[in-house]
C-alpha positions in Angstrom: 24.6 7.0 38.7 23.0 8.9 35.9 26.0 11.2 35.2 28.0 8.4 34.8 26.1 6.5 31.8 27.6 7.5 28.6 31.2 7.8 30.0 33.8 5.3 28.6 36.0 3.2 30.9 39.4 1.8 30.0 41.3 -1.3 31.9 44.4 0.1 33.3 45.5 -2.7 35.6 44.3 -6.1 36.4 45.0 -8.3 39.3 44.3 -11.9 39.5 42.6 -12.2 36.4 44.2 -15.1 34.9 43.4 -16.9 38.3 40.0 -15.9 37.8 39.4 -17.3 34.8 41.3 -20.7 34.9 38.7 -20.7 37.8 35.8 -20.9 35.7 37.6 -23.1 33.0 38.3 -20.9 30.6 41.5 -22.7 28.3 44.9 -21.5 27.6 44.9 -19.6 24.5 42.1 -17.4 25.2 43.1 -17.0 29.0 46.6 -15.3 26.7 44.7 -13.1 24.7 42.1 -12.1 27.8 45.4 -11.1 29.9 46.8 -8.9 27.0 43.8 -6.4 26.2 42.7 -3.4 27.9 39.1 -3.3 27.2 36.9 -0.6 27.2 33.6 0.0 29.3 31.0 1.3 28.2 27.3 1.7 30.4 23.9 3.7 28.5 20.6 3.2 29.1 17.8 4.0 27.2 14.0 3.8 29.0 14.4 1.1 31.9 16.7 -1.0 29.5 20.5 -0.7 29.5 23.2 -1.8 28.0 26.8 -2.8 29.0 29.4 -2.9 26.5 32.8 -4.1 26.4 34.6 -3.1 23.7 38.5 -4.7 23.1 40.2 -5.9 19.7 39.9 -9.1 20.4 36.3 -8.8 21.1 33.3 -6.7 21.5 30.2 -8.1 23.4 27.2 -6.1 24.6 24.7 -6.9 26.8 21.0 -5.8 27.4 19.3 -5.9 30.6 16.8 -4.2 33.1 18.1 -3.9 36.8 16.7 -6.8 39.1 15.4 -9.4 36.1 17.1 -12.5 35.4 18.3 -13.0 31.6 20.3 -15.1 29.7 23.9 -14.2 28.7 26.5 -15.4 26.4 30.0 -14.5 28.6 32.8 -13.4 26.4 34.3 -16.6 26.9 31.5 -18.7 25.7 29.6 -19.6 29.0 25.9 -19.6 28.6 24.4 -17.9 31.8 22.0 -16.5 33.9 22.2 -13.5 34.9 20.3 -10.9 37.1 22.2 -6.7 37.8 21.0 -4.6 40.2 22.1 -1.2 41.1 22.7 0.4 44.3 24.0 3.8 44.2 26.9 4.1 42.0 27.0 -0.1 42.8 26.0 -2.3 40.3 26.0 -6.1 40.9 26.1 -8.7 38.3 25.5 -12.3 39.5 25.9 -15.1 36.5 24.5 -18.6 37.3 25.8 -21.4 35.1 28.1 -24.2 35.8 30.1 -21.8 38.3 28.1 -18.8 40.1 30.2 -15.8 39.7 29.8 -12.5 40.5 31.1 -9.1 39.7 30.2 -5.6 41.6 30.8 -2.8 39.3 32.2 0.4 41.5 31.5 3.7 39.2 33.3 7.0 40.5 33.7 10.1 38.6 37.0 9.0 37.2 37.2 5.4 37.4 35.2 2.1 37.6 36.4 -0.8 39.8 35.3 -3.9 39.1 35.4 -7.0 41.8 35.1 -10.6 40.2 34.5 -13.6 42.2 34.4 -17.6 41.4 34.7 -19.8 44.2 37.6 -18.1 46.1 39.3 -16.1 43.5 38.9 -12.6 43.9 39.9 -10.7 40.5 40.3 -6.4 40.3 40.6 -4.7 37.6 40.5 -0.7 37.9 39.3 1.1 34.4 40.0 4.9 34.5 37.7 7.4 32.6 38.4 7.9 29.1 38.6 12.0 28.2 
């Protein structure tokens, strides 16, 4: 995992993501602007804390965390959560507790990241290749 922190990700293709987040409420005009960026990922650590940051031009959020502790989050779409990531291999597993528990395993290789979103039934992928 450690050769991968530090290595930018950018969203090539998306499947299911406007499913998955009419599945966890989120409205109309931000579901439209969600569908039409390609974000980039972004993972560093620094001591036991790291941070995950998605950067996009509609918006940039970051978050802080250290593997297997619960703390709160602020989604990009505006859900207040609980969250607890753990990492296994080059696996890392985000579960967020709010009104809807969702969940999203993070899949690093040396060229891309895969990431799996769940709500309720609604499986999302989205494949980010490595930026150069």
């Amino acid at each position: 995992m450690l050769g991968l922190l530090g290595k930018r990700y950018k969203l090539v293709s998306s499947d299911k993501f406007d499913d998955y987040m009419k599945g966890l409420g989120v409205g109309l005009v931000i579901r439209k602007m969600g569908a039409q960026v390609s974000p980039v990922v972004e993972l560093t650590k620094n001591d036991d804390i790291y941070t995950l940051k998605t950067t996009s031009t509609f918006k940039t959020s970051e978050i802080k965390f250290k593997l297997g502790e619960e703390f709160d989050e602020e989604t990009p779409d505006g859900r207040k959560v609980k969250s607890v990531i753990t990492l296994d291999g080059n696996k890392m597993s985000h579960v967020q507790k709010g009104d809807k528990t969702t969940s999203i395993e993070r899949e690093f290789t040396a060229n891309e990241m895969k990431a799996i979103m769940t709500v309720d039934d609604i499986v999302c992928t989205r494949i980010y290749k490595l930026q150069e």
